[in-house]
N, C-alpha and C positions, 0 to 999 in steps of 0.2 A: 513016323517021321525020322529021317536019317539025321546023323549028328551032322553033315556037313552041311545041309540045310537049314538046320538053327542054329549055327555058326554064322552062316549068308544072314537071315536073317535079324540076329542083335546083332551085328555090325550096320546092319542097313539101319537100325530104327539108334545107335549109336551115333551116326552120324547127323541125322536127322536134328537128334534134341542140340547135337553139338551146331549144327547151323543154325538153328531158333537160337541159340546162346549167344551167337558172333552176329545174327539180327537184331537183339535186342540191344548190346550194346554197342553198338553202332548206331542206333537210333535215340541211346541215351547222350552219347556224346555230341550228335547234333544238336540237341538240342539244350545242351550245356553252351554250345557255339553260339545257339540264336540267342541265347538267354545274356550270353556277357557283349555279344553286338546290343542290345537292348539298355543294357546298361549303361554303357558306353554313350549311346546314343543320349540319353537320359541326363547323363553329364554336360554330354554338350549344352545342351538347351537350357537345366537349372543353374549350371555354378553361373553364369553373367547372371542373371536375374538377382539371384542373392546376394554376389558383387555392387549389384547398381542399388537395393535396397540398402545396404551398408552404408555403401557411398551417401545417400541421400540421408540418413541419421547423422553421418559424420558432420557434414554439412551444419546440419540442423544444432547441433552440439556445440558447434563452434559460434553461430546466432546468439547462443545461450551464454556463452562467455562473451560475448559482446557486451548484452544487455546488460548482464552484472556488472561488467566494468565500465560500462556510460554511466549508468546508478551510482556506483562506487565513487567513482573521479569527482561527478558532482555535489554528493555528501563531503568528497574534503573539499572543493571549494566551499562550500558551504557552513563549514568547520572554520576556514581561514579567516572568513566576511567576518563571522559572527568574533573569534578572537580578538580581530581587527576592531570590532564593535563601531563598525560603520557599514551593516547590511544595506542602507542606499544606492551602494553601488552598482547591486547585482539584480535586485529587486525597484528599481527604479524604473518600469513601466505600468501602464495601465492593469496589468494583470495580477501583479503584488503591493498596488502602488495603495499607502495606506488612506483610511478616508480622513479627506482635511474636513469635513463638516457633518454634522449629526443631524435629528432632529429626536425634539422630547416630544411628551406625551403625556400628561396628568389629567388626571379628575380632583373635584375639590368636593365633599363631603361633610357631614355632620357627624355627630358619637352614634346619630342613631342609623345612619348609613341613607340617610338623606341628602340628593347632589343639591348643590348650590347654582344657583344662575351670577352672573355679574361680579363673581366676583375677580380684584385687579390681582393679575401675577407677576410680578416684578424678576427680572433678571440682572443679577450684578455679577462682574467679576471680581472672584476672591480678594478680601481684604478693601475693597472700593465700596463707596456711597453712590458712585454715579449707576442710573439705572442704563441698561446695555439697551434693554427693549423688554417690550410689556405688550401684555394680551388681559381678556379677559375669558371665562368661562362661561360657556353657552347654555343652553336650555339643559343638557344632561352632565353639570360640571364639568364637559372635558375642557379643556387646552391645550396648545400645541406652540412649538416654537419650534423654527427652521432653521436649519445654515447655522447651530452654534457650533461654537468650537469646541473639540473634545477634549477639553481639560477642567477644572476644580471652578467650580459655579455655585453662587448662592440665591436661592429663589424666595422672593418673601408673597405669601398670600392674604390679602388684606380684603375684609368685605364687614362690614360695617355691622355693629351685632353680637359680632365675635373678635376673638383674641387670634390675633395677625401669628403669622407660623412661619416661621425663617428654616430652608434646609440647605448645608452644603453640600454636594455632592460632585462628584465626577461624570461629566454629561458623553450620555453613551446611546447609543441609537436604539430607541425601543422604549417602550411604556415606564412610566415612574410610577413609586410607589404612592396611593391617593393622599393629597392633605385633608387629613381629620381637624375640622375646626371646630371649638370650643365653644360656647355661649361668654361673651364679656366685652370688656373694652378691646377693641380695636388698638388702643397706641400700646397696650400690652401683647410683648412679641415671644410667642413660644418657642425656644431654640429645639432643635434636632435634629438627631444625624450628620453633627457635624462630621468633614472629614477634614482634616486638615494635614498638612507636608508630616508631620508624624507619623501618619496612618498610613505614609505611604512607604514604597521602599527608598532607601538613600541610594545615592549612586554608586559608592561601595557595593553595597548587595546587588545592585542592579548590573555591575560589572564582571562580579566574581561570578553569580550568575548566567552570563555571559560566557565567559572565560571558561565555565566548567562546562556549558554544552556544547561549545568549541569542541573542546576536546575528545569530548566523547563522540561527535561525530566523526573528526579525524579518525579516533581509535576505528572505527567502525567501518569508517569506508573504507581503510587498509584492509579488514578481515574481508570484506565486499571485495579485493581485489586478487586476495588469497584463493574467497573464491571461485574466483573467476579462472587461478590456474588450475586449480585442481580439477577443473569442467573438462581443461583444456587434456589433464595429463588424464583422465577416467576409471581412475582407481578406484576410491572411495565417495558412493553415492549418496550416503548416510550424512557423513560427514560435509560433504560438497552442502547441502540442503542446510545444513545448520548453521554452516558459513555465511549463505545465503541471507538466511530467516534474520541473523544478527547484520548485518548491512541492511537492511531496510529501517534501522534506526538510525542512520547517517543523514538521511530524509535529504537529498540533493534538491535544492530548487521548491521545498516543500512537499509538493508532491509527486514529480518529475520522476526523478530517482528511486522512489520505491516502485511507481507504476514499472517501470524499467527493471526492475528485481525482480518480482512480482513475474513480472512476463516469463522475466528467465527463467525463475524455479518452476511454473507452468509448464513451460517448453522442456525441461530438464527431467520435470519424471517421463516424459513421450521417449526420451531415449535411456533412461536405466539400465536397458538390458545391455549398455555399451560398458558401462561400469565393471570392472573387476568383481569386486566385492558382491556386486547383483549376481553376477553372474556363477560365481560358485556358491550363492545360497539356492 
């Protein structure tokens, strides 16, 4: 073989690899092209999607500062009525409105747990001889009396046999405790249980009382409104919750206000991830 012949050909087979070279990258860079049109395209289509899911949390967060602050507002009315110590105002329908009448419920009994038939139960009001109204006990010692008033009553049980049983008490709707009667005279009257205005609270205590849950609802439903900014500003999720959790003692309307709290903090971990604080842990 002559040298100018294998000159001819490593230049031909030079050439060669050198176009396989300038094919291949030219087919790398196409496809560098199609790959960032792809991408591209890919943007188009997810950033509104993710925009509108935002949107619909943002939304949703803001609900959440509502709720708190409906709750809140009405724990300080709530706060106000009760300082005021005239809650009629607010709670003056059928739905908080307090019950104007009871009804009792006794049995009448022996030491050995034997009911009594017949025998008379006498109703007075505190400090009076006049009887209000009277029943007797049936075939299984019960008795029953309707429509009384819910305040400070004395009840005498007399059956003939035994030693007659006087009790005061504060008439409240539901079963009373049974009269245990004695073997003896009848005009012999066994006092017990008395209650009497001692036993009760004074209007001082009944006031200051008052006066200090006032306050602490106020105190309360301000933090309820704190939290409600801080829903609003969504920095601190930790915090927002505990703001929260402490305004549900402001109790708006009873139970109104909490349910309304309650909802929000609900609602409020569904969006956490909007939070600062969430979001760098």
């Amino acid at each position: 073989m002559s040298e100018k012949s294998f000159d001819e050909r490593r230049a031909a087979l030079r050439e060669r690899v050198q176009n396989q070279l300038e094919s291949n990258q030219s087919n790398v860079m196409e496809l560098n092209e199609d790959s960032s049109v792809f991408h591209d395209d890919a943007d188009i289509v997810v950033k509104p999607m993710i925009d509108l899911d935002y949107d619909d949390r943002e939304r949703l967060r803001v609900i959440v500062a509502i709720l708190v602050l409906v709750g809140s507002i009405l724990g300080i009315v709530s706060g106000g009525i009760l300082i005021q110590g005239n809650p009629d105002d607010l709670l003056n329908s059928t739905l908080f409105k307090e019950v104007e009448t009871v009804d009792l419920t006794g049995q009448v009994l022996t030491v050995d747990g034997v009911t009594l038939e017949n025998a008379t139960i006498e109703l007075y009001e505190e400090n009076s001889v006049i009887v209000s109204t009277s029943t007797v006990s049936d075939e299984n010692g019960y008795f029953q009396f309707y429509d009384i008033k819910p305040e400070i009553m004395e009840i005498r049980v007399v059956i003939s046999g035994y030693q007659s049983v006087e009790r005061t008490l504060r008439a409240e709707n539901g079963l009373i405790a049974p009269f245990t009667m004695v073997e003896g005279n009848s005009s012999n009257i066994i006092q017990e249980n008395t209650v009497g205005s001692e036993g009760g609270w004074s209007l001082e205590a009944a006031v200051a009382l008052s006066t200090f849950l006032g306050v602490l609802t106020i105190i309360t439903g301000f933090v309820g409104i704190q939290a409600s900014v801080e829903i609003r500003r969504g920095q601190k999720y930790r915090r927002t919750q505990y703001l929260a959790g402490i305004a549900l003692f402001s109790r708006g309307l009873i139970w109104i206000g909490p349910i309304c709290i309650l909802a929000g903090m609900a609602l409020n971990s569904l969006v956490k991830d909007q939070y600062e604080d969430y979001t760098e842990d």
